[in-house]
C-alpha positions in Angstrom: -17.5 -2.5 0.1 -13.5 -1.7 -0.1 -12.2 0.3 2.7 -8.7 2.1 2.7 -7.7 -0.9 5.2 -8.1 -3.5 2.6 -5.6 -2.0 0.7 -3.2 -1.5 3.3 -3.2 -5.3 4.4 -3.8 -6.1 0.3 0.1 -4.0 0.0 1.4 -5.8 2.8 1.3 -8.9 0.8 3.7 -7.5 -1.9 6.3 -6.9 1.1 8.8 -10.0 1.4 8.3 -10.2 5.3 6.3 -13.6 5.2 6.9 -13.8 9.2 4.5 -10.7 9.4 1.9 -12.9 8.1 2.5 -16.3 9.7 -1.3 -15.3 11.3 -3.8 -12.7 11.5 -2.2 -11.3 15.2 1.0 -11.1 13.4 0.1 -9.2 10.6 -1.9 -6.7 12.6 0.9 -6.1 14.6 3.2 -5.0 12.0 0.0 -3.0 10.6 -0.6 -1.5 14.3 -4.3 -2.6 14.0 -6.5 -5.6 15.7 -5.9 -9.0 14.9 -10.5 -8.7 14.1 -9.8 -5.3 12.2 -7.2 -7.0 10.0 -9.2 -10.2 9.3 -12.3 -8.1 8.4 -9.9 -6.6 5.5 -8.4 -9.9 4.7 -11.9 -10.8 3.9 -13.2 -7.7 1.9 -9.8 -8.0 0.2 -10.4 -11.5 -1.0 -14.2 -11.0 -1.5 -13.2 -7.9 -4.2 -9.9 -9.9 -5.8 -7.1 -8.0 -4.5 -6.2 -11.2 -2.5 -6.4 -14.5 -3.7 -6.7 -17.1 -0.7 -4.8 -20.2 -0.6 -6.3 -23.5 -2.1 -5.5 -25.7 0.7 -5.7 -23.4 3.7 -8.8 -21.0 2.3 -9.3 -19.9 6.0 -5.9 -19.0 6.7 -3.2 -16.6 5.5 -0.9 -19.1 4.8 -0.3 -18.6 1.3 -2.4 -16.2 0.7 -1.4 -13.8 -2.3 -2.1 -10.7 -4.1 -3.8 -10.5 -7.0 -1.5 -8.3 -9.3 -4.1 -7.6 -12.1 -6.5 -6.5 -9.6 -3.8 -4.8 -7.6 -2.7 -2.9 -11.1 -6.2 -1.7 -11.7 -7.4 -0.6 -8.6 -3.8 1.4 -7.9 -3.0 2.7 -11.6 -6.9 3.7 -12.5 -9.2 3.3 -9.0 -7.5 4.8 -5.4 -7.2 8.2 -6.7 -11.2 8.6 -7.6 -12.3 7.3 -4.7 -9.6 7.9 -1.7 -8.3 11.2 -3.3 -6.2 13.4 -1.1 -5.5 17.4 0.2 -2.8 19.0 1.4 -3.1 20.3 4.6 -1.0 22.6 6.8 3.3 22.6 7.5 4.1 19.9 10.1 6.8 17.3 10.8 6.3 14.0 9.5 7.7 10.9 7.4 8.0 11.6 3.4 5.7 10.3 1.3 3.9 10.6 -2.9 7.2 11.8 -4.9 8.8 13.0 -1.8 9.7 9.7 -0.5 11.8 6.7 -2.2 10.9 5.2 -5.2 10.3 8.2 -6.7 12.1 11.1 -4.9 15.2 9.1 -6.8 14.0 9.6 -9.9 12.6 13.5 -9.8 15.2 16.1 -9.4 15.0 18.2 -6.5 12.1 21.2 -6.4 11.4 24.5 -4.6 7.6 22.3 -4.4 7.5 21.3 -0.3 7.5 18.0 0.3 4.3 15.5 1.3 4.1 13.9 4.5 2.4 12.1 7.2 2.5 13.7 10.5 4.4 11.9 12.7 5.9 12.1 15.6 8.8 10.0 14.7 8.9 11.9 11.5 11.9 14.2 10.8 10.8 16.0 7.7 9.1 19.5 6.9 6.5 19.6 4.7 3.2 19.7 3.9 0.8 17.0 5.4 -1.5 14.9 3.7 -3.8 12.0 5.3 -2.4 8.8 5.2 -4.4 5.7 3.5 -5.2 4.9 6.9 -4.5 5.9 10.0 -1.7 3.3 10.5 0.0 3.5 7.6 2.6 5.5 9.4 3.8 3.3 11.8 3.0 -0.1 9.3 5.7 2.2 6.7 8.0 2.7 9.4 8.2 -1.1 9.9 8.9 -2.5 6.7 10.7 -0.5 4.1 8.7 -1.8 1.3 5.3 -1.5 2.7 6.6 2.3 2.8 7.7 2.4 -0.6 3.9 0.8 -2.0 2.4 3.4 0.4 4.4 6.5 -0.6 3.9 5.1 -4.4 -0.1 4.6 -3.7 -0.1 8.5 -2.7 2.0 9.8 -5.4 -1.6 8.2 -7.4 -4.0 9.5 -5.2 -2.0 13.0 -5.1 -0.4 13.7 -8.4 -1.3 14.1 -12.2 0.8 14.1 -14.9 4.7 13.3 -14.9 4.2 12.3 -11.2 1.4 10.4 -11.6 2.5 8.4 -14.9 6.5 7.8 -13.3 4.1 6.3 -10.0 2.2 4.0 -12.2 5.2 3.1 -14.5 7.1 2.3 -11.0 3.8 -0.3 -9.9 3.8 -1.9 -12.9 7.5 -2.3 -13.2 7.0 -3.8 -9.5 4.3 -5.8 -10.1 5.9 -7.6 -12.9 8.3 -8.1 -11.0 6.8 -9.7 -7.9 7.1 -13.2 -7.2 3.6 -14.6 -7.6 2.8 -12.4 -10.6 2.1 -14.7 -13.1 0.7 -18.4 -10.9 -3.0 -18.8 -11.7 -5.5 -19.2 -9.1 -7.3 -22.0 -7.6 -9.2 -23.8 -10.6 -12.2 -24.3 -8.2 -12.1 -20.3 -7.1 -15.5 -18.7 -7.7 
């Protein structure tokens, strides 16, 4: 079964920091989990699709990809149902949904407070709202992008509406985009 993990480490593969995932240790250290943690959702990731391992190295992460159809699915039509999200109580933390960049650029400013993660590092004001996992955080605050795919994953799970549909035009515009979007898999893959 998919845990919120597995789509961490699934997003961290549509970040252009390659060096993060030279090896498993690696890429749990720039997801703050364990090297066996992050292997387990490698695994689950590529048992469900959302990775597609490589056809020479199958037991490595070298060359390892996303899978951008499944990626599509599960983000514009799946994480919402089942990892939906409430807002909790006023705290400090790091923006995220519509509050943080992609698409705090493209909404104008509200009176609405903003959603975040409490952090400790954080420096906003706004209402909290669990993260995907408990290391998204710190994994966000590392790489740029990972943050953007995270705050644009909650803007799903969150939002309807406007929000919801500028979020899933802004992961499909992305995923177009993205490097590996259109190779085929391994002819000899299940």
């Amino acid at each position: 079964m998919l845990r919120p993990q597995d789509i961490l480490v699934s997003l961290k593969f549509l970040s252009p920091s390659t060096g993060d995932r030279s090896s498993y240790a690696s890429l749990a250290k720039s997801l703050a989990m364990s090297a066996s943690e992050t292997h387990a959702a490698v695994r689950r990731a590529i048992r469900s699709g959302l990775l597609i391992p490589s056809c020479t190295h199958p037991d490595t992460l070298l060359e390892t990809r996303p899978s951008v159809p499944a990626l599509n699915e599960l983000l514009c039509y799946g994480v919402r149902y089942f990892l939906p999200v409430e807002t909790g109580c006023f705290a400090v933390g790091i923006a995220t949904a519509s509050s943080a960049p992609p698409l705090s650029a493209l909404l104008s400013k509200s009176d609405t407070p903003p959603h975040i993660w409490q952090h400790r590092d954080g420096s906003v004001r706004g209402l909290t709202i669990d993260p995907l996992y408990r290391s998204a955080p710190d994994a966000a605050l590392r790489d740029p992008v990972l943050g953007e795919w995270l705050a644009l994953t909650d803007a799903l799970r969150l939002h309807t509406g406007r929000v919801a549909e500028l979020a899933s035009t802004e992961v499909r515009r992305r995923l177009r985009e993205f490097p590996h979007a259109h190779a085929d898999a391994c002819s000899d893959r299940r």
